[in-house]
KERO-755434 format. One record per atom (N, C-alpha, C, O, CB): x, y, z. Coordinates in steps of 0.05 Angstrom, whole numbers, plus 5000, padded with zeros to 4 digits. Glycine has a CB too. Layout:
! residues N
XYZ...
//
This chain:
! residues 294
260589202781259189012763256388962774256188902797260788742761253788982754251388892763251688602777253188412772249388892738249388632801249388412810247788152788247887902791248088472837246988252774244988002761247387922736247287692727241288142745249088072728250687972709251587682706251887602683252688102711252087482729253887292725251587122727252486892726256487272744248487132731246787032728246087002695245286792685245287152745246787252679245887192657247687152640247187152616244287342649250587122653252687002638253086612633254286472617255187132653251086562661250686322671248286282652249086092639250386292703246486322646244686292636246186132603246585892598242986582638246786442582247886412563249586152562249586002542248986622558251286102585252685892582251885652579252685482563253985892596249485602602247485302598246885332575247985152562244585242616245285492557244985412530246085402512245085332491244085482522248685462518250985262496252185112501253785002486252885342483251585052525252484712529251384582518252184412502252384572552248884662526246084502521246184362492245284142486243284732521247784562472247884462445250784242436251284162413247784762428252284202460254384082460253383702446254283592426255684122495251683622462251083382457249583312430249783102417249683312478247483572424246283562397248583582376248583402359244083792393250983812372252783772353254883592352256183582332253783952350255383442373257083202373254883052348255582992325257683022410252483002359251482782344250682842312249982642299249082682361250683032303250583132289253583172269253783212245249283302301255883122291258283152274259582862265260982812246260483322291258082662291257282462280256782282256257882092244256182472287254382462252251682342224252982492208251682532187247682412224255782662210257482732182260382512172261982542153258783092188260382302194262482192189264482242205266082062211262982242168264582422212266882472244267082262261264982142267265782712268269682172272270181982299269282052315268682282309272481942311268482002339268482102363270982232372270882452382267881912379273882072367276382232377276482442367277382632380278782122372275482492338276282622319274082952327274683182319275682402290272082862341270583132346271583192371270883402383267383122346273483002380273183252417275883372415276483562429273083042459277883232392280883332384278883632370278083802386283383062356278483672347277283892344277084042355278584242357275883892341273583962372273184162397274684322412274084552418272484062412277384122423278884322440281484452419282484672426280284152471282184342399284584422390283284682376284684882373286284202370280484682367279384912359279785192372281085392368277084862357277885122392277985232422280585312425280785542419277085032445283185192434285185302448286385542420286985772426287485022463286585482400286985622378286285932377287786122378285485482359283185922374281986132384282286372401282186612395280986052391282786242425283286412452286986452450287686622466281986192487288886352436291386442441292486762439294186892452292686292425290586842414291387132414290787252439292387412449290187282393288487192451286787342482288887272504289887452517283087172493289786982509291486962530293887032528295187082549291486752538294887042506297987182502298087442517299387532536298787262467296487512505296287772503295287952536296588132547294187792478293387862543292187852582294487772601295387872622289287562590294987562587296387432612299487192596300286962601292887192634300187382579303287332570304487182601304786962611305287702560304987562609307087612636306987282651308987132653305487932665304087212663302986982672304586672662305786482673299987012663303786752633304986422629307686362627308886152629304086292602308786642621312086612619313486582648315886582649313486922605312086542671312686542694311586322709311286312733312086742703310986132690308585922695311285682718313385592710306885732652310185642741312085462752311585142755309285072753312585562776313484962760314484682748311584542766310784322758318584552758310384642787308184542800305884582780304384392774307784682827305484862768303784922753303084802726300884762715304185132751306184752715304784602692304784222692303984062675306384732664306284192721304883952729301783852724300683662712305083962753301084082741298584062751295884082711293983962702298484402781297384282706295984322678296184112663294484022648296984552663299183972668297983602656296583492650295783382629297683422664295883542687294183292697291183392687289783282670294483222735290683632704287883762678287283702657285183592652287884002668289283772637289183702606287983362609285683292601292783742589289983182620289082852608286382832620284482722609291282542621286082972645283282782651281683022635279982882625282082712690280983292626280083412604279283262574277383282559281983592601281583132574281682952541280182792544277982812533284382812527280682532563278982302574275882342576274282172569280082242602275282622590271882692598270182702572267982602569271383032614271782822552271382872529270082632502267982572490273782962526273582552507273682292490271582052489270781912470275982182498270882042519268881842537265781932526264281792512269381902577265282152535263082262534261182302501258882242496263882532548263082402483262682432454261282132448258982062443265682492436264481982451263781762448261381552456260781382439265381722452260281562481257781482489256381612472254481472477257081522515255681762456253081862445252581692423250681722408253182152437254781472420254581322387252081122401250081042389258381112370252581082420250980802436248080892450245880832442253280672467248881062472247181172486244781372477245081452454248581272502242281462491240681712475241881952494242781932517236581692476241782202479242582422484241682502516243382602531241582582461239582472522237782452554239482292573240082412594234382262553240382062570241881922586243681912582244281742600241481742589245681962572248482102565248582302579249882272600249082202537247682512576248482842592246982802620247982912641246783202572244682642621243782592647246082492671246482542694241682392643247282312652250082112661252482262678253382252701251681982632253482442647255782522650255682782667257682882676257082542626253282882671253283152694253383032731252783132753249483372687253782932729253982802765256382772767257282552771252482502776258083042763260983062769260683092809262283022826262583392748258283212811257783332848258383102862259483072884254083432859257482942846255982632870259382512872260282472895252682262846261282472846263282272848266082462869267982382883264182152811264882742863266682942883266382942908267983042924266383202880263682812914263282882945263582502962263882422985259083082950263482362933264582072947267482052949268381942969263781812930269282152929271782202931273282282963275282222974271982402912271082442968272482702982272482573014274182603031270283052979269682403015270682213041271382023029272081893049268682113063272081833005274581653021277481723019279081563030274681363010278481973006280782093000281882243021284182253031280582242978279382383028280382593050277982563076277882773089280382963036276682413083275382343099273882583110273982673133276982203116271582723081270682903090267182773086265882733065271883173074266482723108263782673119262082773111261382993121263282713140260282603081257682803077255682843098255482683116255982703055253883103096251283093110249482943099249082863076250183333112247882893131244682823113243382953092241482823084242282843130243583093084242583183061244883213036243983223013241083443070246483223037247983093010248382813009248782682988250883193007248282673039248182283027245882213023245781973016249082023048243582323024239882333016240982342988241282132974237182663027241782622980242482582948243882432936243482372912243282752939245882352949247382212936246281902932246981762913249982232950244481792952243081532948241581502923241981342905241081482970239281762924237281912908238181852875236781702860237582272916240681992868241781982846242981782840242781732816243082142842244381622851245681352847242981062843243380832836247981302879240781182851237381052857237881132822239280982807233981262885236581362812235881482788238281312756237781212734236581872796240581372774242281222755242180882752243280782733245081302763241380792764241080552765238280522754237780302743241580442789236780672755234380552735234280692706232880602688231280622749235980902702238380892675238280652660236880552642241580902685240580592677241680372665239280052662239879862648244780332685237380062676235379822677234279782657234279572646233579822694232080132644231280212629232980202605232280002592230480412637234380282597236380192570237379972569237379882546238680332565238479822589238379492574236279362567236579132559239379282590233779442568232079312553230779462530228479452519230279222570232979612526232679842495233179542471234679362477236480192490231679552447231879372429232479482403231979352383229779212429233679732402234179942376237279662375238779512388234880462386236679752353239079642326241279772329241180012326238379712293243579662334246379702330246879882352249079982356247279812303244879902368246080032390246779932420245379742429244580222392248480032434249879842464248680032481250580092495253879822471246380202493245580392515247480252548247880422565241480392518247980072552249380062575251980042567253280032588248679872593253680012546256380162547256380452541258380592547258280042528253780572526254080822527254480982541255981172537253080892522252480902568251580972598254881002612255781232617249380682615256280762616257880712624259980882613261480982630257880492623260480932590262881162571262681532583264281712586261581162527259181512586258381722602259481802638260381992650255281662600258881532645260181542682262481622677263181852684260581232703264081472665266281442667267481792655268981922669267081152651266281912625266782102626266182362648267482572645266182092609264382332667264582482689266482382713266782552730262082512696267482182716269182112736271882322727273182442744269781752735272282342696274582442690274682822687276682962682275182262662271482922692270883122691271783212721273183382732268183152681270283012727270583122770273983082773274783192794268282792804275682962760278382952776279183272755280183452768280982572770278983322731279283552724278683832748280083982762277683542699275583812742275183952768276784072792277284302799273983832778277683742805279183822819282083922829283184032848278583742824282583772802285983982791285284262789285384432806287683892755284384272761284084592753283184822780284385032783281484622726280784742801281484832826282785062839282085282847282484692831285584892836287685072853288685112833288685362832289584972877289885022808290185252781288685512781289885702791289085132754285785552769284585732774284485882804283186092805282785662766285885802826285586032848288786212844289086402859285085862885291286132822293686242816293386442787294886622781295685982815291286372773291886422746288986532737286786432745292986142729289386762719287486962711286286712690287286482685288887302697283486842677281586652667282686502634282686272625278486832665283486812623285386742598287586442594287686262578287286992598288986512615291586312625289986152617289486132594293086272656288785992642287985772656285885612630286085372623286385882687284085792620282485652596284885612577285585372575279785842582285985752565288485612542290585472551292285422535289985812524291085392578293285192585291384912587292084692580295185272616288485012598287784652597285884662576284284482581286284492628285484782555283984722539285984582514285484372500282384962534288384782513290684662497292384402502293484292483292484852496292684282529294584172535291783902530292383712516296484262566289183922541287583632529288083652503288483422494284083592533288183792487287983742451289983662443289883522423287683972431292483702456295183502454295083302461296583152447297383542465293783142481292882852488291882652465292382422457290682882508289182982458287382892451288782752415288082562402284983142456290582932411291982942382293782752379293582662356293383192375296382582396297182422407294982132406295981912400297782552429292682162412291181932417289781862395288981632394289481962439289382022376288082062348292081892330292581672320286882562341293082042334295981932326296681612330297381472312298082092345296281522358296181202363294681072353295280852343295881102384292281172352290481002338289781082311287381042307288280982352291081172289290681222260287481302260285681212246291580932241287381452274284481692273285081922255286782072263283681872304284181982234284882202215283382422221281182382231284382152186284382652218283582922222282483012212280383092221284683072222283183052184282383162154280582932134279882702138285483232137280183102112279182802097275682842095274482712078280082452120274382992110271183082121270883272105272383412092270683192153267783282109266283472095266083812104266283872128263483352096265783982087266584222103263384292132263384422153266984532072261084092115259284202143260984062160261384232177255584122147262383832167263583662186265583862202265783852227265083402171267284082183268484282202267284442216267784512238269984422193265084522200262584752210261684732235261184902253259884732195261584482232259184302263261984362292261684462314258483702255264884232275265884292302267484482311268684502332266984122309267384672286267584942293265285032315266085102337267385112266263285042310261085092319261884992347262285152365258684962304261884792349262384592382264884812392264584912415264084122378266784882381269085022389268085262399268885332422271085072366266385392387265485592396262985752421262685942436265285602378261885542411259385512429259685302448260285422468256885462414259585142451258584952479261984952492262084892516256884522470264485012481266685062492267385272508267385342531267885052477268285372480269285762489267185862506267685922530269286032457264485872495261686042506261085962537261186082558258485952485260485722530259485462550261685482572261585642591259585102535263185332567265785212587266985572606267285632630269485012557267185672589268385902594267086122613268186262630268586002570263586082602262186212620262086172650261786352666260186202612262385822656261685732675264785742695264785692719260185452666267185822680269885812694269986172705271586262723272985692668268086332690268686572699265986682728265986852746268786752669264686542721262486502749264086392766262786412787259586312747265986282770266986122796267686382818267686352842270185912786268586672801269586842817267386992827267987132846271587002804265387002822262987082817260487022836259087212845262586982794259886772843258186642856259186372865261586322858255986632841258086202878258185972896258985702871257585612853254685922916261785642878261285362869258385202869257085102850262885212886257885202894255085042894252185172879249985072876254385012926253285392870249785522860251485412826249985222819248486032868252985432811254885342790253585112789252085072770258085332796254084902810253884562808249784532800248684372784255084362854248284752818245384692816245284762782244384572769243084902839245884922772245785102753246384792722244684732706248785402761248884682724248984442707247084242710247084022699251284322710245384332726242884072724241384092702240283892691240584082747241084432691240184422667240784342640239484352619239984572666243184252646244784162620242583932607240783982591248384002628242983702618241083452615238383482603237483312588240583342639236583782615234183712612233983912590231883872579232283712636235684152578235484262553236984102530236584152506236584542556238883882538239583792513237083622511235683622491242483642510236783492528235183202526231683392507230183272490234482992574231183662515229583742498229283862461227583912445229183882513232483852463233683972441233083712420232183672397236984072446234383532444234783212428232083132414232083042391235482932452229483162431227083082423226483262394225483162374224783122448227383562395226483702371228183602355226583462342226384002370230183562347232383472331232083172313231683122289234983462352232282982341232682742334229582602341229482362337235482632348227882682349226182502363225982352375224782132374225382432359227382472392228382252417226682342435226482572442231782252430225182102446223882022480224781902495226981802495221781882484222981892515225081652536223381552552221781712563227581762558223281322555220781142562220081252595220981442608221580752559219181142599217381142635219481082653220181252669214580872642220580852654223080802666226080932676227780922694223480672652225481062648228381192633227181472646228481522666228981182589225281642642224381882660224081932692224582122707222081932652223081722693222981722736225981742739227181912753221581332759227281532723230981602738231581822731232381962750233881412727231381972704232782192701231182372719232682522731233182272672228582412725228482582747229082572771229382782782226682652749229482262792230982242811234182332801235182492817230481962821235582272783238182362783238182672787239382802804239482282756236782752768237383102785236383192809237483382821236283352770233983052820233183192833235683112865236483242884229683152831235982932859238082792867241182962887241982992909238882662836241983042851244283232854243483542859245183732858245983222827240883572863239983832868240383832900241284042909236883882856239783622920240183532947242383612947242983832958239883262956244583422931247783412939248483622944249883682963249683322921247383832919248684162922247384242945249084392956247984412896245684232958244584372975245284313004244984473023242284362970246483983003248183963018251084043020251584113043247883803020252784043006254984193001254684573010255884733025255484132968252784572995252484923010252084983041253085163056249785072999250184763045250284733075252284753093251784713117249584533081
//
């Protein structure tokens, strides 16, 4: 395999993430729930890929053991949760500080990791980690004194953390899933098992499925395809490929191509306040990775 391949598989993938946050909001301004687009998203998604994983890696799932689909559970709920959280902040929050938010899965992995397992950041990942937690906090300073109409930017903010808190424990399940299970498996057990959460949670709360406009399927077809399958997928098959940590630098771009997408789209800016943090937040988590590689 060319060496530059998983570079430009990484590439392709940031830019359909990139479009993840613009078609949520967009599936949005068609009338869609928030529950109702990330049930989609993945139930689309796992749909999709069943003929591919049957079929690759049948032998695999028919042999799937009682640890394994423990573990694919636990993936799936906090999968649904990252989701559910994240969409949902975009009703409140602007697109820039949302994905700015929810990409600092590095920072809550590497605080986890010493107080769980008492693994000692370096100076140069607790530089970043100050750095970015500095950036996020003037986030959040800068949008409470947002005065737009009908909107909450610090519960948005907050729906965002919280949806990366639930990304980083995914993360770290799927993990040791992905070091047992070929790429097929592993994307349709946790892409399928969140859309059962996700469908279940749409179910408790009398969230309807149907009933939408056909661009409203379009959009999250579209999300199914692109910022999921394309996106998500690209970035699970680089894991075999290159460095977790060059992966982690690599999602920094997420933030600053949606947040540009957002400006062509929606006309969205972001004040003086709101920009110094989002560039301390990455530059931030750009440390963290570089401490982690260290």
């Amino acid at each position: 395999m060319p060496r530059w391949l998983p570079f430009v598989v990484l590439g392709i993938g940031l830019l359909a993430i990139s479009f993840g946050a613009i078609l949520a909001r967009l599936a949005q301004g068609h009338g869609l729930p928030s529950l109702t687009i990330a049930t989609l998203r993945l139930g689309l998604a796992a749909l999709i890929i069943t003929p591919i994983a049957l079929w690759q890696s049948g032998h695999v799932l028919r042999a799937l053991s009682l640890r394994q689909a423990l573990l694919t559970c636990g993936a799936g709920f906090f999968l649904a949760l990252h989701f559910a959280t994240w969409i949902t902040s975009l009703e409140y929050t602007s697109v820039a500080s949302s994905t700015a938010l929810v990409t600092t899965n590095l920072l809550w992995v590497g605080i986890a990791s010493f107080f769980l397992f008492g693994e000692k950041p370096g100076a140069v990942m607790a530089l970043g980690i100050v750095i970015s937690l500095s950036g996020s906090m003037l986030i959040f300073w800068s949008d409470s004194q947002s005065s737009v109409a009908g909107s909450d930017p610090l519960l948005g903010n907050f729906l965002a953390i919280v949806g990366s808190w639930c990304f980083s424990a995914y993360l770290l399940i799927g993990r040791r899933l992905r070091a047992n299970l070929p790429l097929p498996a592993y994307v349709w057990l946790a892409y399928g098992s969140a859309s059962l959460f996700l469908l279940f949670a749409c179910q408790l709360s009398g969230t309807p499925l149907t009933g939408y406009s056909g661009a409203a399927y379009l959009i999250a077809l579209g999300m199914a395809l692109g910022p999921q399958l394309l996106g998500h997928t690209s970035y699970n098959w680089s894991l075999k490929h290159v460095s977790a940590t060059f992966i982690a630098v690599v999602t920094l771009g997420e933030p600053v191509g949606s947040a540009a997408l957002a400006w062509i789209f929606f006309a969205e800016s972001f004040a003086l306040l709101q920009g110094i943090g989002f560039a301390l937040l990455l530059f931030g988590i750009y440390l963290a990775a570089r401490g982690e590689g260290r």
